[in-house]
C-alpha positions as a printed NumPy array, in Angstrom:
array([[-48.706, -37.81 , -68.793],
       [-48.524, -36.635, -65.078],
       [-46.609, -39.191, -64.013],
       [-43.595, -38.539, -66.293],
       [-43.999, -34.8  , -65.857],
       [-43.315, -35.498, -62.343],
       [-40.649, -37.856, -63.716],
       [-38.934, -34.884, -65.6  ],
       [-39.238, -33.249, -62.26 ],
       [-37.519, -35.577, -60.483],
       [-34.655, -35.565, -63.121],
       [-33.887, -39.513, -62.18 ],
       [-31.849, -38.683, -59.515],
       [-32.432, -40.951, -56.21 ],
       [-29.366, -39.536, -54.505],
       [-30.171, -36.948, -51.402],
       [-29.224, -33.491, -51.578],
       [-27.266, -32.446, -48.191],
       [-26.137, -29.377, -46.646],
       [-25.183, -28.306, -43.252],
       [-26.805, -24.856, -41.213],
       [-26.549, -24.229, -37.91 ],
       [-30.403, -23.602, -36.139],
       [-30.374, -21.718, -33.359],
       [-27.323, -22.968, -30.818],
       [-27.472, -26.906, -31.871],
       [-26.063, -27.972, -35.452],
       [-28.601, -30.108, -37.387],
       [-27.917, -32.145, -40.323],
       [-30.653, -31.62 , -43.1  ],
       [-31.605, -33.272, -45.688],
       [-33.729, -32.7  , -48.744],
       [-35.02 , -35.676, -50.868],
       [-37.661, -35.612, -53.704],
       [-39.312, -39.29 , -53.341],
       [-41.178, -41.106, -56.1  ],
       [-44.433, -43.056, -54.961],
       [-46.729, -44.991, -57.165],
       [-48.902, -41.311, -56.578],
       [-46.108, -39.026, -57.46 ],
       [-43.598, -37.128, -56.077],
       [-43.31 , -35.786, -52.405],
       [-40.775, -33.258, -51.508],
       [-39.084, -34.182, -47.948],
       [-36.549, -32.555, -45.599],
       [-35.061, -34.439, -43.054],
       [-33.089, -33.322, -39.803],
       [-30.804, -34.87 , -38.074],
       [-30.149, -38.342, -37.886],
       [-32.001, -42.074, -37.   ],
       [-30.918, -42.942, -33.851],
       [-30.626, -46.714, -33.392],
       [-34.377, -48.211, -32.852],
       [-35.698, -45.234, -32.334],
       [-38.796, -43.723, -34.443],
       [-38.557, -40.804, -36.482],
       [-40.835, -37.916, -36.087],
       [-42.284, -37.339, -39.153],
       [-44.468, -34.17 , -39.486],
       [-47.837, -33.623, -42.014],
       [-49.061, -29.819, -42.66 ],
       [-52.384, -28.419, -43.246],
       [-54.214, -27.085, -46.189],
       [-52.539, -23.864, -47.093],
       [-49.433, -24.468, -45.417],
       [-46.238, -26.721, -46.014],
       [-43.848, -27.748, -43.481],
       [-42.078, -24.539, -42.859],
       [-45.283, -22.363, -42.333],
       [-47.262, -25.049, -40.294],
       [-44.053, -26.417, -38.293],
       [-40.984, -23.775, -38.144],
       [-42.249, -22.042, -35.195],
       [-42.477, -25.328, -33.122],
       [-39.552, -26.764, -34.13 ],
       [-37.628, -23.771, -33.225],
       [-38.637, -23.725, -30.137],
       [-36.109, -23.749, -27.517],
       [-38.227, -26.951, -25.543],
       [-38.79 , -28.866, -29.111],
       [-35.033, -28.628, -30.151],
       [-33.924, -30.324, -26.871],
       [-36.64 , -32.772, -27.611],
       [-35.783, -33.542, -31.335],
       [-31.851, -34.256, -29.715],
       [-33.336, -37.41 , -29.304],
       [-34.959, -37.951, -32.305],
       [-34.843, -37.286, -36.446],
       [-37.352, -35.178, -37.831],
       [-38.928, -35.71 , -41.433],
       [-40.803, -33.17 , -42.69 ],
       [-43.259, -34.227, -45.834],
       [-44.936, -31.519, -48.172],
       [-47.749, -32.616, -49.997],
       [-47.542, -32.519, -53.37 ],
       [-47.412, -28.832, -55.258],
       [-47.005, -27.326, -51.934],
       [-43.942, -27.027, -51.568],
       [-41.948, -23.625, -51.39 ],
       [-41.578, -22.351, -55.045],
       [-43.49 , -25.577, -56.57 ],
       [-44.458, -25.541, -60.248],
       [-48.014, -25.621, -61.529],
       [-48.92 , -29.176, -62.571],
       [-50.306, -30.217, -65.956],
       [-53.506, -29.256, -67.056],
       [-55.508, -32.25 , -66.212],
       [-53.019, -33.623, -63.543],
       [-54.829, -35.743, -61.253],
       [-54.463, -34.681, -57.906],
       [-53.981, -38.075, -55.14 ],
       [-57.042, -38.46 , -53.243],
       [-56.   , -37.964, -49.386],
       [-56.204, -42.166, -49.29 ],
       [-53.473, -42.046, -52.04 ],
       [-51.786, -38.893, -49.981],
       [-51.865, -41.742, -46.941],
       [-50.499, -44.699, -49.472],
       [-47.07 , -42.249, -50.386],
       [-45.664, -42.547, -46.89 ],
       [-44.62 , -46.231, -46.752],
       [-42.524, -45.523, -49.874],
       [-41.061, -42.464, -48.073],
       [-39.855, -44.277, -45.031],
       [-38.173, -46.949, -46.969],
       [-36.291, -44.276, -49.091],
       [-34.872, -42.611, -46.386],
       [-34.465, -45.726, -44.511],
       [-36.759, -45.   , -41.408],
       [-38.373, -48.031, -39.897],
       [-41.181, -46.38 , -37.813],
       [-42.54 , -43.23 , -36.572],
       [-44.129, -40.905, -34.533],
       [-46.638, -38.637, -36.561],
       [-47.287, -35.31 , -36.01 ],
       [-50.205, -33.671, -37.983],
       [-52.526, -30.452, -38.38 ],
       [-55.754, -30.708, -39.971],
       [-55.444, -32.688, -43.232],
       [-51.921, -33.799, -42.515],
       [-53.466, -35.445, -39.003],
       [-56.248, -36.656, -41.587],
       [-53.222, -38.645, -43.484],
       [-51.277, -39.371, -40.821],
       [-54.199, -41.351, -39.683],
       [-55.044, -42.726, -42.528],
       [-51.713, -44.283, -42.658],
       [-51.777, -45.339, -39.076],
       [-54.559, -47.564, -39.833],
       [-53.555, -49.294, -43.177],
       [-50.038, -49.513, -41.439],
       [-49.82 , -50.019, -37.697],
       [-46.481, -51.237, -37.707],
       [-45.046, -48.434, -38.728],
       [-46.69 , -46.046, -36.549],
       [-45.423, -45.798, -32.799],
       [-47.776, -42.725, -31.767],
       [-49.452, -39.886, -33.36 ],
       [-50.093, -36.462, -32.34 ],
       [-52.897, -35.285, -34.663],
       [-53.628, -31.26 , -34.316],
       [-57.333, -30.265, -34.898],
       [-57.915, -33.532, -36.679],
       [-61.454, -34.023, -38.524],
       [-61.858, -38.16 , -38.506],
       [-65.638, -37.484, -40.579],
       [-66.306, -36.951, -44.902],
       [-67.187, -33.518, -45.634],
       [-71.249, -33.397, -44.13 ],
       [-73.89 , -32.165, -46.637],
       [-73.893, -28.79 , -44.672],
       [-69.732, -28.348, -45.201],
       [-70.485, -28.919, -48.729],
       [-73.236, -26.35 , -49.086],
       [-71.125, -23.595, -47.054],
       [-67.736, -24.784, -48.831],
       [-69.412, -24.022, -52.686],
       [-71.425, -20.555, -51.218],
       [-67.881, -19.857, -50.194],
       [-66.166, -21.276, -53.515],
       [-68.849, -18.273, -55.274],
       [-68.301, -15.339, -52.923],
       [-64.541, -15.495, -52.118],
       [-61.624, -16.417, -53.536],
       [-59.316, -19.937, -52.302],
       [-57.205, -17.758, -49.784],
       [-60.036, -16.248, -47.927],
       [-61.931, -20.231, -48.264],
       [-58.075, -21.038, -46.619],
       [-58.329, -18.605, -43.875],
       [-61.24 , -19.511, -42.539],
       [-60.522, -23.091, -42.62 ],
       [-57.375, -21.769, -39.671],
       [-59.162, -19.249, -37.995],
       [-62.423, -18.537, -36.984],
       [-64.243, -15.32 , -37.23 ],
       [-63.059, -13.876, -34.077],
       [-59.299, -14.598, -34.102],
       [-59.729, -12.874, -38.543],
       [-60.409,  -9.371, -36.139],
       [-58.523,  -9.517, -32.814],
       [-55.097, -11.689, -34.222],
       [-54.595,  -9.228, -36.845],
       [-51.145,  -9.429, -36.976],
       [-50.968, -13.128, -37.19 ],
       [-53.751, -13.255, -39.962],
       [-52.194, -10.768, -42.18 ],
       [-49.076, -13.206, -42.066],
       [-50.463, -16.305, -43.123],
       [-52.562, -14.52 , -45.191],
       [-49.588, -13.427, -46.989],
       [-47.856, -16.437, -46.975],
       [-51.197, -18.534, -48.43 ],
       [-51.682, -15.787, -51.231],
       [-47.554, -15.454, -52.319],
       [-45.795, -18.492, -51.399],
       [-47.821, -21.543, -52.086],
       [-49.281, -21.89 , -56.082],
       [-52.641, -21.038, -55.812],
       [-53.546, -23.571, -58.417],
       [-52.039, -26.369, -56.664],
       [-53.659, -25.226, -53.375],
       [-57.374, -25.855, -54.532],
       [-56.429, -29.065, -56.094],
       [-54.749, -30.047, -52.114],
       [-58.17 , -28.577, -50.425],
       [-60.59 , -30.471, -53.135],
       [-58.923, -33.24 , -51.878],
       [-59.288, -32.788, -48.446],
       [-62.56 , -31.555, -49.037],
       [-63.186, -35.281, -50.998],
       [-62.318, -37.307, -47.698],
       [-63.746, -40.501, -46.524],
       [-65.241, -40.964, -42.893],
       [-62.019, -42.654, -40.882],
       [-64.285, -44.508, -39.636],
       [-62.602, -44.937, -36.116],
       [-64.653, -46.497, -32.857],
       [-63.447, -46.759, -29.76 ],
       [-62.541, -50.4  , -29.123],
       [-64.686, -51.723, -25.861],
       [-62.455, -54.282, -24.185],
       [-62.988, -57.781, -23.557],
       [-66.017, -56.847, -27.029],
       [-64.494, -55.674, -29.763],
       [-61.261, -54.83 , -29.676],
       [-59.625, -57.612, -31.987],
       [-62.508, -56.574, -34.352],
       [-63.456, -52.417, -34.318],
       [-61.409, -50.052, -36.767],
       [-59.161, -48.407, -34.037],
       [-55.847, -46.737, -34.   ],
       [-53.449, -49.179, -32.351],
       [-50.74 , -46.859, -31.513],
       [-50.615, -44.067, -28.604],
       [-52.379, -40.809, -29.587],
       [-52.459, -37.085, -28.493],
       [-55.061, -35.315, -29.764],
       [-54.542, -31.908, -29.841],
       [-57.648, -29.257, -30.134],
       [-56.661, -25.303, -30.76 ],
       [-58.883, -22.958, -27.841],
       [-60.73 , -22.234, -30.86 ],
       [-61.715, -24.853, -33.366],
       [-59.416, -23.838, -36.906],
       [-57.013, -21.803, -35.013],
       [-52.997, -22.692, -34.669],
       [-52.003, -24.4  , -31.302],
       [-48.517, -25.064, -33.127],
       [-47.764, -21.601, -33.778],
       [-49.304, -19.273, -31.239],
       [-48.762, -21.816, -28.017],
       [-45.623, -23.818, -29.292],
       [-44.179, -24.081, -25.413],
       [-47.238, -25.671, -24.51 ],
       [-47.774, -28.117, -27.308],
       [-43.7  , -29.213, -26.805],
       [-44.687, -29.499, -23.018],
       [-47.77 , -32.059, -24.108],
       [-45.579, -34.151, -26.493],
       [-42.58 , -34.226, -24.467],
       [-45.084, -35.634, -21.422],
       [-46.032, -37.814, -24.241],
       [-42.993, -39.338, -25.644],
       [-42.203, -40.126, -22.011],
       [-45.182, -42.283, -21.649],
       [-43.778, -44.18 , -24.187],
       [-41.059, -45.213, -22.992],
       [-38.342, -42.479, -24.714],
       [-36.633, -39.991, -22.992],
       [-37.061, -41.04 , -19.115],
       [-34.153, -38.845, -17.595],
       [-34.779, -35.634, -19.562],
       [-35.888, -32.461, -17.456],
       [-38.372, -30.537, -17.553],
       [-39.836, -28.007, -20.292],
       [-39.1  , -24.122, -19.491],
       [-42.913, -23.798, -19.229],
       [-42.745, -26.393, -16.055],
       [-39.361, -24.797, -14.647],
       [-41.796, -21.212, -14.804],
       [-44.171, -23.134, -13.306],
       [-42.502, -24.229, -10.03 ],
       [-40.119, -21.028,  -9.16 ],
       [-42.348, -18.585,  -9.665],
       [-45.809, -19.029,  -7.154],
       [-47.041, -16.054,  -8.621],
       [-47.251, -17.155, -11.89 ],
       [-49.045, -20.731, -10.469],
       [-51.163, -19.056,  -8.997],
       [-52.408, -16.682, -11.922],
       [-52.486, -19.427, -14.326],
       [-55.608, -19.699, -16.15 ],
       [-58.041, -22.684, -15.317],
       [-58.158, -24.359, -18.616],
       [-54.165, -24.693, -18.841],
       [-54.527, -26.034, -15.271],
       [-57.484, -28.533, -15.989],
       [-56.009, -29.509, -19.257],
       [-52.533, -30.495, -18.226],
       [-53.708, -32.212, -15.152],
       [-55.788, -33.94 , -17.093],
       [-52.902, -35.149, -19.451],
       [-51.017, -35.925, -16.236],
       [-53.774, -38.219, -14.823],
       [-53.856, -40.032, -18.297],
       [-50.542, -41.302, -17.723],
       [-50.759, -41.34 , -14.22 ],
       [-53.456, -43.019, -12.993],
       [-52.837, -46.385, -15.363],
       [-49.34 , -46.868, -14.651],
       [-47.891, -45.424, -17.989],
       [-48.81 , -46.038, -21.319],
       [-46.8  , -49.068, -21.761],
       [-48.69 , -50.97 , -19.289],
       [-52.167, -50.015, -20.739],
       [-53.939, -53.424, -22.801],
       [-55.406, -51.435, -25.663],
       [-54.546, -47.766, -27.647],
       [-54.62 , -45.072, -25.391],
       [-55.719, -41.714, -25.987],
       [-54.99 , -38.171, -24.532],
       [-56.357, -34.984, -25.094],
       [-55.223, -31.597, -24.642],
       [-56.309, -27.724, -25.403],
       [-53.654, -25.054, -26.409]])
């Protein structure tokens, strides 16, 4: 069956595999599991370290992607290293995507992105972690909040990148199996990142990923992750109306960022990574973590050099006041009676 082929996979041992490498100027421990769920197998790195009571960050990809593609350039980033001091990172792939994964079974039934959500309890009790904060990029922010909702407990805040809460609509079908007959599941990929302008004036960055989709990830496994996401239910989610609904509505509970690219299906994690660390590091702030820490390189720019204030575009103005007021204006996040919610553009 599938299940023991994963089994054989696994090769019954529970114990983690560790190693040592330095990143960039600070050491990080890493760790790679392979975790059995009552879905399968999930490959997992982990970096670093729990830190008392503090979450974990614990990072989804997107279609196409797996953690290194979607996340490496972020987490490299001189801004997000001095943020992840603070905190352990876990990194899931979903299953088959994984660098160098083998094909599954013919017949292998692929988890639905429900079961995807359901693998992630199992996960943190494996490695021990008692609650996190998500990050996520298209379907991984689809699982991440998935699992938010069946477990609220074990979610402290979520930052969900280019998240789509809604089933696949009638007209995503039609244009998904018009694409299905004209192209093949890289080009169906690529346009699920990028939109039709950034496929001619990002050349350079298309031509990677397009690589990457078409070499590193098993193509096979790949359409059975995107008929998946493509086989989503509606999330569901309303916003709660205090002093109405709120004990009652289907409603993230925890702190959220939500996190839209300047264009819809492009990459805020890759091609603005000092910006998004500068949103989540306001972020983790508001709840409560990190209260002495300094400010993000992109900030320092910001206040010794006036010429560079001055020339900054609108929209990074508008949209990081506006993620400053959030937290401003209400005293915090902390002090707030319901789920808040921020949004910002990269």
């Amino acid at each position: 069956s599938s299940l023991s082929h994963l089994r054989g996979l696994w090769k019954g041992d529970r114990k983690l595999c560790s190693l040592y490498t330095l990143n960039h100027k600070y050491s990080h421990m890493i760790r790679f599991s392979i975790c059995l769920t009552t879905h399968g197998v999930l490959h997992v790195t982990m970096r670093g370290v729990p830190k008392g009571n503090r979450p974990v960050i614990l990072t989804y990809h997107d279609i196409g992607l797996n953690h290194k593609s979607c996340f490496n350039t972020l987490f490299n980033f001189e801004d997000m290293l001095e943020i992840t001091q603070h905190f352990a990172v876990v990194h899931v792939d979903a299953p088959g995507q994984q660098e160098a994964a083998p094909p599954f079974p013919t017949g292998y039934q692929y988890p639905t992105m429900d079961e995807l959500s359901e693998m992630l309890p199992s996960v943190m009790t494996q490695l021990k972690v008692n609650s996190v904060i998500g990050i996520g990029v298209g379907a991984g922010a689809y699982i991440l909040s998935r699992f938010a909702l069946n477990n609220p407990t074990l979610v402290e805040g979520l930052v969900l990148i280019n998240v789509d809460p809604c089933a696949e609509g009638w007209i995503d079908w039609a244009a998904s199996k018009l694409s299905g007959w004209t192209s093949n599941i890289v080009d169906t990929v690529m346009a699920h990142h990028f939109s039709t302008d950034e496929l001619t004036d990002n050349q350079e960055l298309v031509q990677t990923y397009r690589l990457h989709i078409a070499q590193d990830i098993n193509q096979d496994n790949l359409a059975l992750f995107c008929a998946s996401y493509n086989g989503r239910r509606d999330l569901e989610i309303e916003r709660p109306v205090i002093g109405l609904n709120e004990d009652t509505v289907n409603t993230l509970t925890c702190p959220s960022l939500l996190v839209l690219g300047w264009l819809l299906f492009s990459l805020p994690q890759v091609v603005q990574p000092g910006k998004l660390a500068e949103a989540f590091k306001y972020f983790v702030q508001g709840m409560g973590y990190m209260p002495t820490a300094g400010m993000t390189r992109l900030a320092r720019s910001r206040t010794t050099s006036s010429t560079s204030i001055t020339s900054m575009d609108s929209s990074r103005s508008r949209n990081i006041n506006n993620l400053l007021e959030g937290a401003n204006t209400t005293g915090g996040l902390d002090n707030q009676p319901g789920p808040q919610t921020m949004e910002v553009s990269c």
